[in-house]
C-alpha positions as CSV (number, residue, x, y, z in Angstrom):
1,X,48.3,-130.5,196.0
2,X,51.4,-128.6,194.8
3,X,54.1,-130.1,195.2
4,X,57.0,-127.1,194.3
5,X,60.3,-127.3,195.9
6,X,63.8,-126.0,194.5
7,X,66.7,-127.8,194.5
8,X,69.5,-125.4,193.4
9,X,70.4,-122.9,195.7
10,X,73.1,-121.2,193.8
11,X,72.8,-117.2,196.0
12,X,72.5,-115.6,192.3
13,X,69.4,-117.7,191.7
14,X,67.8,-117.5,194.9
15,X,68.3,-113.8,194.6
16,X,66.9,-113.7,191.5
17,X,64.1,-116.1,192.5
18,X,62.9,-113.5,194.7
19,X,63.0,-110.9,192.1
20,X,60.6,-113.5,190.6
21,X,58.8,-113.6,193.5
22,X,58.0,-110.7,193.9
23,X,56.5,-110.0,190.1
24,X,54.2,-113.3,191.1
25,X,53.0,-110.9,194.1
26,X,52.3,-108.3,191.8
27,X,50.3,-110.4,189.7
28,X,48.6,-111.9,192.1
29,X,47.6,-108.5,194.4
30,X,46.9,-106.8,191.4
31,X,44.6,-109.9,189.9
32,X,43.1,-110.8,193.1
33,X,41.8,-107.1,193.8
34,X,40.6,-106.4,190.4
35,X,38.6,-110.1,190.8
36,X,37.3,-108.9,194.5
37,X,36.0,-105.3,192.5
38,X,34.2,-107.4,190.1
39,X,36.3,-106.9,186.8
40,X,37.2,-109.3,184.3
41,X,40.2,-110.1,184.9
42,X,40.9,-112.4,182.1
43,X,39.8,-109.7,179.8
44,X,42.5,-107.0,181.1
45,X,45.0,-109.0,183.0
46,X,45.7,-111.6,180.0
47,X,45.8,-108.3,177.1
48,X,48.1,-106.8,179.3
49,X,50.6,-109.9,179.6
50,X,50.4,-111.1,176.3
51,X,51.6,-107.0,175.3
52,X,54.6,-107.7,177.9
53,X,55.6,-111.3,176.4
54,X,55.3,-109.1,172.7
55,X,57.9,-106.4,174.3
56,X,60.2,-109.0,175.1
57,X,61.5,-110.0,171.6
58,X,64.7,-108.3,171.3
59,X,66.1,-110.6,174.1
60,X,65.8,-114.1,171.7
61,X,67.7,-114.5,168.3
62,X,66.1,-113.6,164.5
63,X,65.9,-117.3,163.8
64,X,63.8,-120.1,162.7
65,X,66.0,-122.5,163.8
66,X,64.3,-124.4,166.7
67,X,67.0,-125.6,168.9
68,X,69.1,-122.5,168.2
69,X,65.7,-120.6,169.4
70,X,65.5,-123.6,172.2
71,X,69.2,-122.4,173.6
72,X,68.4,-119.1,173.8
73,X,65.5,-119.9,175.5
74,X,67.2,-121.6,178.1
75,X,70.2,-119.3,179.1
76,X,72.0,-121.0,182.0
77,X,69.9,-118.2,184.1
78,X,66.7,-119.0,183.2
79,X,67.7,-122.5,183.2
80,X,68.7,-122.9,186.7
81,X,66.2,-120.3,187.7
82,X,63.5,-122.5,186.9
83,X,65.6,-125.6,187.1
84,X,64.5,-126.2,183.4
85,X,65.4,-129.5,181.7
86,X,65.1,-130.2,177.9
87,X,63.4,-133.2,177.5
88,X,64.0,-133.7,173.9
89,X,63.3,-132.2,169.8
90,X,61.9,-134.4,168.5
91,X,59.8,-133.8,165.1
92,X,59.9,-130.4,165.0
93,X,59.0,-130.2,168.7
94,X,60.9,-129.2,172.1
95,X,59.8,-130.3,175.1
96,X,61.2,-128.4,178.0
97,X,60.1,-129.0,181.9
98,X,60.0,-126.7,184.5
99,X,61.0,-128.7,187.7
100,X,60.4,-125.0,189.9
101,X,58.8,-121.9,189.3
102,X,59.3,-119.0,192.1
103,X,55.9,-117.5,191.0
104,X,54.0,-120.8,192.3
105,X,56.0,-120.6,195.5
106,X,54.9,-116.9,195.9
107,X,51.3,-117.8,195.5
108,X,51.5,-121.0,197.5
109,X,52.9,-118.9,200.6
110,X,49.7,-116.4,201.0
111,X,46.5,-118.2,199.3
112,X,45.4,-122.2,199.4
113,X,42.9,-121.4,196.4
114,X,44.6,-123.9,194.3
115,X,41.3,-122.6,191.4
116,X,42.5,-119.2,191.6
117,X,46.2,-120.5,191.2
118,X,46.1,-122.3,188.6
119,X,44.0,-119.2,186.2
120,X,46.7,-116.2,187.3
121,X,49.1,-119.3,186.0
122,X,47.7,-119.6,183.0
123,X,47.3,-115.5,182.8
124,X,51.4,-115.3,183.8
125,X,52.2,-117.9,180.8
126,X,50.5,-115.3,178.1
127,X,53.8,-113.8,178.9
128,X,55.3,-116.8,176.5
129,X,52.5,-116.6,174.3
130,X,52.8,-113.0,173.8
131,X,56.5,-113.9,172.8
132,X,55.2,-116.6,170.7
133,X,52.6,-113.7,169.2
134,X,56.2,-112.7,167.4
135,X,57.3,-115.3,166.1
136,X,55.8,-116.5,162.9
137,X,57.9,-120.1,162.8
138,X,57.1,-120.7,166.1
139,X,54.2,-121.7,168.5
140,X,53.9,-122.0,172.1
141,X,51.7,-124.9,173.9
142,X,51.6,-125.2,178.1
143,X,51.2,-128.6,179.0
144,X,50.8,-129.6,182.4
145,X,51.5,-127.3,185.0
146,X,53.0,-127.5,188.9
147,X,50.0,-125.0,189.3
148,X,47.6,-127.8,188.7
149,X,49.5,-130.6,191.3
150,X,51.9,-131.7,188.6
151,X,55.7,-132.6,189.3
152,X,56.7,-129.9,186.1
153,X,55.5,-127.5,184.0
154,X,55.5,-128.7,180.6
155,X,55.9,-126.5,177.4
156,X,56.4,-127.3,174.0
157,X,57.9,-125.0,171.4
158,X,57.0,-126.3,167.6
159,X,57.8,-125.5,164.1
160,X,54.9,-123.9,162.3
């Protein structure tokens, strides 16, 4: 069962929340009706993301440095948007957790296929990985997800 309820309610971030609300519709109309028409959506959907993750590089620093990386990474925005918490570096690794994603709400509000969930999830986070893709210092792990019934969603951000 997901459990995925917000606790800041800032009107910037609720406003914003719907903006990312309404890209988790997107993916989810778009996926879902390419899956009813037969296609592979995994093939497409996931080439597609990853290409929109790679497009995204010029909003995070030219560093190597992990927690300078880590910081950008979690602007107060996206921090409170997805009421992330750093959960330590430790050996080269951060551990952030997601404690809300507005996507997951989206989804939760017009399908109870938890299966179905859970994979345009893991198609959405190839958006990370596609940022990851341009990083050559960097790599990108998802951990457990709110998707799957989890309290968080756990990445981890290591040094290569």
């Amino acid at each position: 069962m997901i459990k995925n309820l917000p606790t800041i309610t800032d009107d910037l971030i609720v406003k914003l929340r719907k903006a990312s609300e309404d890209r988790g519709l997107w993916y989810y109309y778009l996926l879902k009706t390419a899956h009813d028409k037969g296609l592979d959506i995994e093939d497409f959907a996931r080439k597609g993301i990853r290409a929109v993750g790679r497009s995204n590089r010029y909003k995070y620093p030219d560093t190597e440095d992990l927690e300078i990386f880590v910081d950008a990474f979690m602007d107060d925005i996206s921090k409170n948007l997805f009421e992330m918490e750093l959960k330590g570096i430790e050996n080269g690794t951060a551990q952030i957790d997601f404690h809300y994603c507005p996507m997951c709400g989206a989804w939760t509000q017009i399908t109870d296929d938890q299966k179905f969930i859970e994979n345009i999830c893991d198609i959405a986070m190839d958006v990370d990985r596609g940022l990851f893709d341009t990083y050559d210092c960097f790599e990108f792990k998802l951990g457990k997800t709110i998707c799957q019934g989890h309290d968080t969603c756990e990445i981890f951000i290591s040094k290569k």
